[in-house]
Each structure stands twice: as structure tokens, then as C-alpha cells.
N, C-alpha and C positions, 0 to 999 in steps of 0.2 A: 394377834396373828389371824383371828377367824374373819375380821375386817379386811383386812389384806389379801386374803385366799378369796373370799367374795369378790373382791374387787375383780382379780382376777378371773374368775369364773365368767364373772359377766363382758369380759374383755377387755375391762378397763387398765391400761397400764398403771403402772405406782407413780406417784410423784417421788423427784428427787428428797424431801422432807420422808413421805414414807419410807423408801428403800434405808433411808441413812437408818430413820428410827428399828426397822426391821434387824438391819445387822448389828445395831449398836443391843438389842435385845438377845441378837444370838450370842455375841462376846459376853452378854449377863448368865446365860445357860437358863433363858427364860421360853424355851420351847424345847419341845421333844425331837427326836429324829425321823418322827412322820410328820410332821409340820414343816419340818426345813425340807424333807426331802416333795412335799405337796406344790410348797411356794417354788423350789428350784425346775420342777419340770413342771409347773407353770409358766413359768416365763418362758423358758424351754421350748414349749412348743409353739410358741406365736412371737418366740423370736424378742430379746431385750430391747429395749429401747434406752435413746441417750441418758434420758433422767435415769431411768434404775442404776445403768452403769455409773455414773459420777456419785448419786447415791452411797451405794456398796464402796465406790471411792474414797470416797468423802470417810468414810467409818472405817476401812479398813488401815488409812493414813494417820486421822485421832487415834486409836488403839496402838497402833505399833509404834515403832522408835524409828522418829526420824532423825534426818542426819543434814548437817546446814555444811555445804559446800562453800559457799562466800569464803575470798572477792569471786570464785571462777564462774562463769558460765557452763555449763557443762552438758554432753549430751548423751542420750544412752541409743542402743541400737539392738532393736529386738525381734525377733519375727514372733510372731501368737503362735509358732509350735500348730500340731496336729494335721500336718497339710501328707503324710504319710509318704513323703518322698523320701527319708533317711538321708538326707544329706549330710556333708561334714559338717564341720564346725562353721561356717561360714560367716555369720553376724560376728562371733568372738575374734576370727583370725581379721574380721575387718576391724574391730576395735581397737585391736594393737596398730595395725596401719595407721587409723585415723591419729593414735597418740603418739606413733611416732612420725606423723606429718607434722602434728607441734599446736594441736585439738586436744582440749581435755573434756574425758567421757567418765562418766561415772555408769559402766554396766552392769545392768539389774537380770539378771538371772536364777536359775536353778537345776538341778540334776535332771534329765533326759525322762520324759513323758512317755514318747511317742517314740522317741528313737534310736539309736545306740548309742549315742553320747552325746548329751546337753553341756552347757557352758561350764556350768560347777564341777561336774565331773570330768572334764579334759583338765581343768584347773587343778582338780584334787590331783588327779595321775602325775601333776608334774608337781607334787609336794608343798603345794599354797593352801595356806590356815587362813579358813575366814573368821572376817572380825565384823563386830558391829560398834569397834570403837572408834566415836568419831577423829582422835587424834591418830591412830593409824590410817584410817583411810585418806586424812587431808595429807597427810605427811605420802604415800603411795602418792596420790594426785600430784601433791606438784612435785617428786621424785620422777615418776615415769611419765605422767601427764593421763595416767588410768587409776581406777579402783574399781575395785568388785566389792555389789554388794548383793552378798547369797541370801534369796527372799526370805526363805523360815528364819532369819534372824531377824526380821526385821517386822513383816506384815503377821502378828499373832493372832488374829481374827481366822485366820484361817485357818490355823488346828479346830476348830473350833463347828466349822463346816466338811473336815476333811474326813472324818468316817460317813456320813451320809452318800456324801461324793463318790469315795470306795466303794460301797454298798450301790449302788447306783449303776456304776459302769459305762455312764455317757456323760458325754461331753454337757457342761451348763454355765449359767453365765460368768462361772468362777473362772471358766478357761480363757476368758476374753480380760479379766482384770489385771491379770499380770505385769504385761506392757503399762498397766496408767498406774502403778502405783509404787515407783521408784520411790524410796525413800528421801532422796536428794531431791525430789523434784527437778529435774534437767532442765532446763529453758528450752534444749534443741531435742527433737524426740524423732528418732527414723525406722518406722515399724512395716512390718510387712505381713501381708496379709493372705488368705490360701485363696481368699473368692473377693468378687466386684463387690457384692452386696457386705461384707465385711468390711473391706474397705471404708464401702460411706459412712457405715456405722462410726467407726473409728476415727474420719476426718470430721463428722461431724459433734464427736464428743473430745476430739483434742478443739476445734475451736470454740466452743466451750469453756475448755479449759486455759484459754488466752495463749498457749503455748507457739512457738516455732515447732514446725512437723512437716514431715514428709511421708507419705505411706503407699508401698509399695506393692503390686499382687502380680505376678506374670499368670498370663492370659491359661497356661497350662497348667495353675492350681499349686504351684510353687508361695512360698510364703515369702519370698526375698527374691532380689533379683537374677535368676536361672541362667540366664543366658541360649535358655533353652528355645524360647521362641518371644514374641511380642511380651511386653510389660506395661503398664499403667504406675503414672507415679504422682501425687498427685500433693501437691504443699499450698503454703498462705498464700502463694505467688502463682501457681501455674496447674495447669493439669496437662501431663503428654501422653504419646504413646511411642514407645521408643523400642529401639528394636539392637542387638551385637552390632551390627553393621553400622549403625546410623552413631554408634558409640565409638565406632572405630575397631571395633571388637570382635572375636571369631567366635561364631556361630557355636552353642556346645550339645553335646548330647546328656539324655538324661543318667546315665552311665559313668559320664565323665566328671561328675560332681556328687557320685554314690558315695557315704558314708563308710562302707563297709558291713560286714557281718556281725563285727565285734566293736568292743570299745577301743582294743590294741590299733585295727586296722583305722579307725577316725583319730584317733591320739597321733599315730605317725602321718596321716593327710596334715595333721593342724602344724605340725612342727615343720615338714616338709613344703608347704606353703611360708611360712613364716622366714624358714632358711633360705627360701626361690629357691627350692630344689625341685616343688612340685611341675605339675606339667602343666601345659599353659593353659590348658581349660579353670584348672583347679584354682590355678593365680591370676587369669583374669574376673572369676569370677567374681574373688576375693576382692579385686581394684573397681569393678564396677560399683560395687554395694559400698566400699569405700569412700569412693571417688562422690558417689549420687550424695550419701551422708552430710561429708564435707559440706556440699553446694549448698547443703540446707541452714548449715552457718553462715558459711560465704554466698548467698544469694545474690549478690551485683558481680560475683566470679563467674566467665563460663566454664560450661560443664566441662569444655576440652582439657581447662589449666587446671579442676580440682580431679580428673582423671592422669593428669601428669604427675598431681602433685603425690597422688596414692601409690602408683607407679614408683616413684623415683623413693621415697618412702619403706616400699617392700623391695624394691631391686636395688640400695644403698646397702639393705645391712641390717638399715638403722631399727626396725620392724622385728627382729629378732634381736636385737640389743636390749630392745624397750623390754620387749615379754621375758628377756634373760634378767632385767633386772628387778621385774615386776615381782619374779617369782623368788629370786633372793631377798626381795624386802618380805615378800607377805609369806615366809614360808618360816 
């Protein structure tokens, strides 16, 4: 470790080889909790780089249990969390969308950081038992064309850094690795980001990673797409700036896609989305982040048909059928 902190001291980033060997040391419990917590707000404060991230990757995937999806292709849909907007559920209510358009996603989440209800936790309220067994989950997938896979069951390197973390009480480069280390590894990955500079981070360590990606940041610090004002979205294929209108889409306020106070009041947003009962802000927004997804499978599709396709998806039915049945298999 003292090699390492030196390194850093002096400016020098970690090679991807360091960082791996770094974490594959903390999963041995071969440093203290003033050594991890020296090396985390080192990198901390002059900002990760690609290598560290795929590093810390790379160790946190050999350690934990992963899970082989095959024949499917699959995608997951995540925002990095922390952007302190409380919104709804929104990545999750699109995930059901995206599977009951006839998309199989394998979504990587966990209970609520920053907000009043994260993924795992709107899941748990409606009575679904997570597994980390892979015959459950392939059997979920190609029943609904969805599975969840709740991270503490999967990524164990991380109990492991997670009292330091606590004891700390800011943000470090653990909060960025959650989007890259689905279990499943996805082929298609559509993440959203709070800031520009996140963003490149992130496009430039998913191509890296050989993956199909799309990553998303609206201009207003939103981590997915708002519909609040301007967004940047940027894949293997393209970089845009797209805006509700230019989507065909009404303009939303930042109000009209509030979370709530409670976990109660985002549980009834996510169900009432799901039934199209919600209001149109809530259910367009749902179909954009949907719809952009989609495109990132279907790249030779235009945007207009994989925005029909999400539409007609959650305004069928079928979008609440899916999540109805998802939750009677996995509960």
C-alpha cells in the first residue's frame, strides 16, 4: 500500500494492474482502515481515472458471483445515483417498459443512497425475494424478459471497503463502480450521469470495456433523462443534444417527476406509471429513458419507432403485466 499512496502523492495515477492488485489486497483484509481510507480520498481528490475504475472492476467481478445470462443478450439501465434530485423510480419503471417491449434486461441495482426509494427497495415493498441463483434468475428472464440482480449479493469486495466509506461520509470512487459491475455483464449498458465531466469518464471506460453504451446527463444535473431541459446522450454511434420538443415530447418541470417525501409516496409514482395512470409528465418521462435505451440495441431503428415502441408498451397494459408477473415469479 505505501507504494501506492506514494504514487499518488506524487500525482501519478495507478495503473489498471495496480488498482486490481490494490483491491484484490483489501478482499485479503491486508490493510488497515487508515490505509484504505488515505488511498480512497486520494484518488478523491484529483478525480479517478479510466485505469483505476476498470482496475477496482476487474477485482470486484473475480471476487463476487457472477451470473452467465447466455443464449440472451441483455441490458441493464442505471443512473450513478447522487445527482440529489429525489426523483421516482424512473431507470426501474423503464426497465419493465423496455421488457415488456420484447428487450431482455438484466437490472443491477440496490436500495436508495441519496434518495427515498432506490430500485431494491420499491421491489422489496411489492414483496420480491432476491436471489443470486443463477437458475432463478435465467428462468425470471425468459418468463418476463427482466431479472434483478440486488448488488450486496453479488459484488462481496465491497463489504469489505464499506465501513471506511461510512466513516468517511463522501462520495469516492466506490460510487462510480456500481453501473460497471453487473454481474451478468450486459452487452447493452444505458447509464446516466449527474455532470458532462462524468459522463466522459464513463464513455471512455465503457469503451474500454468493448461494450454497446449509451450515457446520458441532462444539462440541469439530472442523472437520466429529465425532460427538464437540454440532455446529452452520447453511444458507440453518435453524440446528440436533444431536447422534449425535438422528441416530440412535453417539456417537464422539475416538480413533476419529484419522488416524493416518503418511500409510500415513490412506490405509488412507480405503480401508477406502470398502470398509465400516472400524469403525463411522469409517463413521458418513463418512455423517453425507455425509448433512448431501446435505440441503443436497435441502433439502425429511428429514435421516432423505439419511442413508439415504449409508448405503445406502457399504454397496452402489457408494462404492468410484465412487472405483475415478475413479482409473482420472484416473490
Amino acid at each position: 500500500m505505501k507504494e501506492y499512496l506514494n504514487a499518488l502523492i506524487r500525482g501519478r495515477d495507478l495503473t489498471q494492474q495496480q488498482t486490481y492488485d490494490v483491491m484484490i489486497g483489501i478482499t485479503q483484509e491486508k490493510y488497515n482502515a487508515e490505509q484504505i481510507a488515505a488511498l480512497l480520498m486520494a484518488i478523491q481528490l484529483r478525480g479517478a481515472s479510466v485505469d483505476e475504475l476498470l482496475g477496482f472492476r476487474d477485482a470486484l467481478l473475480e471476487t463476487g458471483k457472477s451470473i452467465d445470462l447466455r443464449p440472451y443478450d441483455t441490458l441493464d439501465i442505471v443512473g450513478t445515483g447522487g445527482d440529489g434530485k429525489n426523483t421516482f423510480n424512473i431507470s426501474t419503471c423503464s426497465a419493465f417498459v423496455i421488457a415488456a417491449a420484447g428487450y431482455k434486461v438484466s437490472k443491477h441495482g440496490n436500495g436508495s443512497a441519496t434518495s427515498v426509494s432506490g430500485a431494491s427497495d420499491v421491489l422489496l415493498a411489492h414483496g420480491v425475494k432476491f436471489t443470486s441463483e443463477q437458475d432463478q434468475l435465467l428462468r425470471s428472464l425468459e418468463e418476463t424478459g427482466i431479472c434483478y440482480l440486488h448488488a450486496p449479493l453479488f459484488a462481496y469486495g465491497m463489504k469489505f471497503v464499506g465501513p471506511t466509506r461510512r466513516a468517511l461520509q463522501v462520495q469516492t470512487v466506490f460510487n462510480l463502480l456500481g453501473p460497471l459491475i453487473n454481474p451478468a455483464r450486459p452487452k447493452y449498458n444505458f447509464l446516466g450521469t449527474a455532470t458532462i465531466a462524468q459522463m466522459r469518464l464513463y464513455v471512455n471506460t465503457l469503451q474500454r470495456m468493448g461494450v454497446e453504451y449509451g450515457v446520458v446527463s441532462s444539462y440541469d444535473g439530472y442523472d437520466e433523462i429529465s425532460l427538464t431541459g437540454e440532455f446529452k446522450i452520447t453511444s458507440n454511434t453518435a453524440e446528440k443534444i436533444l431536447s422534449a420538443s425535438q422528441l416530440g415530447l412535453h417539456h417537464v418541470r422539475p416538480e413533476d417527476i419529484f419522488g416524493g417525501t416518503q418511500q409510500a409516496d415513490a412506490i405509488s409514482i412507480f405503480d401508477n406509471v406502470l398502470q398509465n395512470k400516472a400524469t403525463l409528465a411522469q409517463k413521458e418521462v418513463v418512455i423517453a429513458n425507455a425509448a433512448m435505451a431501446i435505440n441503443i440495441i436497435e441502433q439502425q431503428k429511428p429514435l421516432e419507432d423505439c419511442l413508439d415502441l415504449a409508448r405503445e408498451a406502457l399504454e397496452s397494459g402489457r408494462a404492468w403485466e410484465t412487472f405483475s408477473k415478475f413479482v409473482s415469479l420472484n416473490s
